[in-house]
N, C-alpha and C positions, 0 to 999 in steps of 0.2 A: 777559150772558145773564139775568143778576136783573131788572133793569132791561125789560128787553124782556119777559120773564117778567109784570113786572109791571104791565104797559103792556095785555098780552093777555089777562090776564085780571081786570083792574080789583082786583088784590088790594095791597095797601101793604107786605105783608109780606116780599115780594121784593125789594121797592125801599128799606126799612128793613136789609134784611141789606147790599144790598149798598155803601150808605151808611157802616155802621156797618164793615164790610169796609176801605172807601177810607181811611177817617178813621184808624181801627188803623195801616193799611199806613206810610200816608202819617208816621203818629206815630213808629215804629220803626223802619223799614227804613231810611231815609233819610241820608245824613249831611248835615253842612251844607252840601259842596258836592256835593249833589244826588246823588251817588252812592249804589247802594244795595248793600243785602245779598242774600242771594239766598233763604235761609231765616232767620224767625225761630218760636223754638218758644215756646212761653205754658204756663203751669204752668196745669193742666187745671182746677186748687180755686180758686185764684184770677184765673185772668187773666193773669199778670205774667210780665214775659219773663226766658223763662231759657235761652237763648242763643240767638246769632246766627250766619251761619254763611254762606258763599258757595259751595255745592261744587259746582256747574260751573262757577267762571269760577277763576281762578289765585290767588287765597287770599281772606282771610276781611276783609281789610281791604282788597281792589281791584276796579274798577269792571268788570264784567262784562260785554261788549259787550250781549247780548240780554237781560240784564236793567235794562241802563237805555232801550233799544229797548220792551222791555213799558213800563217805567214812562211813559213819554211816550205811549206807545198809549193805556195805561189811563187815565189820568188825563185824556187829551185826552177820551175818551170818556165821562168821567165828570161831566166839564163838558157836553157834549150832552146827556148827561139831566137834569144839573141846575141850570145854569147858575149853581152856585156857584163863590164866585172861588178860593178854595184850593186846589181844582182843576186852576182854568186858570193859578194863580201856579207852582204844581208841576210842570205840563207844558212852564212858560215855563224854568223853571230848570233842567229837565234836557234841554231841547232846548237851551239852550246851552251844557251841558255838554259835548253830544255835536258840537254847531258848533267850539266851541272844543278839542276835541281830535282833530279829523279828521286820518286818517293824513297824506294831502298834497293840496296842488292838484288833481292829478291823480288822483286815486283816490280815492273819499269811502265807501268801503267799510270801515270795522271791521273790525285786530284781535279776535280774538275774547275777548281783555279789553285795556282800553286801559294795563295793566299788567303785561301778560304778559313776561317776564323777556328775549326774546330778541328782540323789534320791532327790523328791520325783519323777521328771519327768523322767521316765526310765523305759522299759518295765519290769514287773513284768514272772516270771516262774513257769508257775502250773506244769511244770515235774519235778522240784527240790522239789515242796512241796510236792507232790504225793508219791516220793522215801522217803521222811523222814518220812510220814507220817505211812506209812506202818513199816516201821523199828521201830520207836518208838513204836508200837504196841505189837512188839515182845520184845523190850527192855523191856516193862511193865512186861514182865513174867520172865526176870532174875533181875531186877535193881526195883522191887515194891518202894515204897514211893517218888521217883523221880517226881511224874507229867508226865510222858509221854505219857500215856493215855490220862490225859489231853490235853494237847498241841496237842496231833496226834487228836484228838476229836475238837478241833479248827481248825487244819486245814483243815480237812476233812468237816467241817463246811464253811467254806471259801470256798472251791472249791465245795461244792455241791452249794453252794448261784448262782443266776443267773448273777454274775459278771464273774463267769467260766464259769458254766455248761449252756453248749448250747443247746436249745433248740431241740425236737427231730426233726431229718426232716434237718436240718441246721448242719452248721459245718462241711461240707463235712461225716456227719453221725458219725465224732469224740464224744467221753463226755466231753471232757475239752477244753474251749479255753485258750487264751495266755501264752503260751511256746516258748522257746527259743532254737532255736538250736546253732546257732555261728553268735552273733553281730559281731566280728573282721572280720568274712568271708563273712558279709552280708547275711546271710545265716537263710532259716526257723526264721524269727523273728515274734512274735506276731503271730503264727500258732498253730494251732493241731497237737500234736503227738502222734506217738503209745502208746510211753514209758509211758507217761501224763498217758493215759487211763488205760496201763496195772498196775501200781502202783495205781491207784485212784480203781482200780475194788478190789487190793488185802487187800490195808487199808480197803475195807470196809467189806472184808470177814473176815479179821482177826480181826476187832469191831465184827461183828455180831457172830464171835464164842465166844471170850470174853466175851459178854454179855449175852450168851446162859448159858455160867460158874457161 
């Protein structure tokens, strides 16, 4: 939104925050293999981080299915606006993250952490695969030979199959079923969400221009 903010109205200071935003994130959140945290807090007089913290995915040291879903989102879209490489090295290594630990052949949908204590029994999340799925889309057109087409072409296969997609009329009139909001908080587990729908609507606009090409 900074970015675009800052595009509309020819101001730097939008596109300065949210630079300064990426490069933070990117510094602390992250671990070496690409995994991230979910919160981190900054000591308000200084800047400096004083904890870290994962509270909706299954503890504070595990990979959180929709926040390594955002991380590849963001970061891909972060290289759109700025065509710096740190960026697009970032969205490279946490999309392999999430290639490399897909539940199975058959199903390219996310546990909803890839940690979660009871896999295979553990609700799965169509809004973490929905946001990858789209991202990886667009990854296909800076990072070619990778497979990312592919894989987003799986899982967009996966969530259109009738083990997601809910029938029309049903669902509370949602596209996607089981998504996760926050197991720690009890909260929206095994539901429909907006976000689900609006990633799963945008992966499939951005296949069908791709494939127009």
């Amino acid at each position: 939104m900074l970015f675009w903010a800052s595009e509309q109205t020819n101001n730097p200071k939008y596109r300065e925050i949210a630079i300064s935003h990426a490069d933070k994130t990117l510094k602390n959140h992250f671990r070496e293999d690409m995994t991230s945290y979910h919160v981190v807090s900054y000591l308000a007089d200084s800047g400096e981080v004083e904890s870290k913290g994962t509270f909706q995915g299954y503890a504070d040291s595990s990979a959180w299915a929709r926040g390594q879903a955002w991380g590849v989102y963001g970061y891909t879209m972060c290289y759109r606006f700025t065509k710096q490489q740190s960026y697009l090295d970032a969205a490279h290594k946490i999309a392999r993250f999430i290639i490399d630990h897909r539940p199975s052949e058959n199903d390219y949908v996310p546990y909803w952490d890839y940690d979660a204590p009871n896999i295979p029994n553990e609700p799965r999340d169509a809004s973490a695969a929905a946001c990858t799925a789209s991202a990886l889309y667009e990854m296909e057109n800076y990072l070619p030979g990778n497979d990312y087409k592919v894989t987003a072409d799986k899982i967009m296969e996966s969530l259109g199959s009738p083990a997601y997609r809910a029938a029309v009329g049903t669902n509370g009139n949602f596209i996607l079923m089981h998504s996760v909001g926050s197991i720690p908080h009890d909260s929206e587990i095994d539901v429909p969400l907006n976000y689900a729908d609006y990633y799963f609507l945008e992966g499939l606009m951005r296949k069908r221009d791709m494939e127009k090409k």
